[in-house]
C-alpha positions in Angstrom: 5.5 -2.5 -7.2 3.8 1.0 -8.6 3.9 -0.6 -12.2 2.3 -4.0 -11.1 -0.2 -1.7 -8.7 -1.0 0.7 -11.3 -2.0 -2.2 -14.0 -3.8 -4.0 -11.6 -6.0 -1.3 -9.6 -5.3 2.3 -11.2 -8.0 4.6 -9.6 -9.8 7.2 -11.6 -9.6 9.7 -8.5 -5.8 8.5 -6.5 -6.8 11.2 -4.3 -10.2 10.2 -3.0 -10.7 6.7 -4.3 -9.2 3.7 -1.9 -6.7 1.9 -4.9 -3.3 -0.5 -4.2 -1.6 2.3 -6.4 -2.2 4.7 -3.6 -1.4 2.4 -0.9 1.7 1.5 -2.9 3.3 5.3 -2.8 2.2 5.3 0.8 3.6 2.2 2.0 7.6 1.9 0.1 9.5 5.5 2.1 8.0 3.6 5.1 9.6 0.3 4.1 12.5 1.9 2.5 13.2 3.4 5.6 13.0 0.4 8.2 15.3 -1.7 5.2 18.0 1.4 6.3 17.6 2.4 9.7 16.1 -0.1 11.6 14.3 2.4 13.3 11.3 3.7 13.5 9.0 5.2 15.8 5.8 3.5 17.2 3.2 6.1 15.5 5.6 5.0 12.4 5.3 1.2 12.9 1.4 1.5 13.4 1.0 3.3 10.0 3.2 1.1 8.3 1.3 -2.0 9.6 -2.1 0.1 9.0 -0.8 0.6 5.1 -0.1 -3.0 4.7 -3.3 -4.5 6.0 -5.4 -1.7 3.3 -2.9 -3.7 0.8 -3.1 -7.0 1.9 -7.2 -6.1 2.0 -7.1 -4.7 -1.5 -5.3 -7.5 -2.9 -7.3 -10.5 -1.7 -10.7 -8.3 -2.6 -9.3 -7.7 -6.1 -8.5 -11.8 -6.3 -12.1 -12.9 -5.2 -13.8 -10.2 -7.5 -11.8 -11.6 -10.2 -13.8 -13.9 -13.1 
């Protein structure tokens, strides 16, 4: 996903400007970690569900900006 991310929507700023890239990094130890565990705490399950809407946002705004 960071390749695909990065080629898509590479920020100029990853630390101040919103970009799937940054999501990306943010979103997989979170996923990684529920594929393993199956565990995870509620603040843990909110931020993971908080990461994926920011991607699933990012992603359909990049598809109707496209031309």
């Amino acid at each position: 996903m960071d390749y695909l991310a990065n080629l898509v929507d590479k920020p100029t700023n990853p630390t101040k400007d919103p970009s799937l890239a940054r999501d990306a990094n943010e979103y997989k130890p979170m996923r990684d970690a529920l594929a393993h565990t199956s565990l995870l705490t509620e603040v843990a399950k909110k931020k993971l569900s908080s990461v994926f809407e920011n991607i699933r946002g990012r992603v359909q705004t990049l598809l109707t900006g496209a031309k």
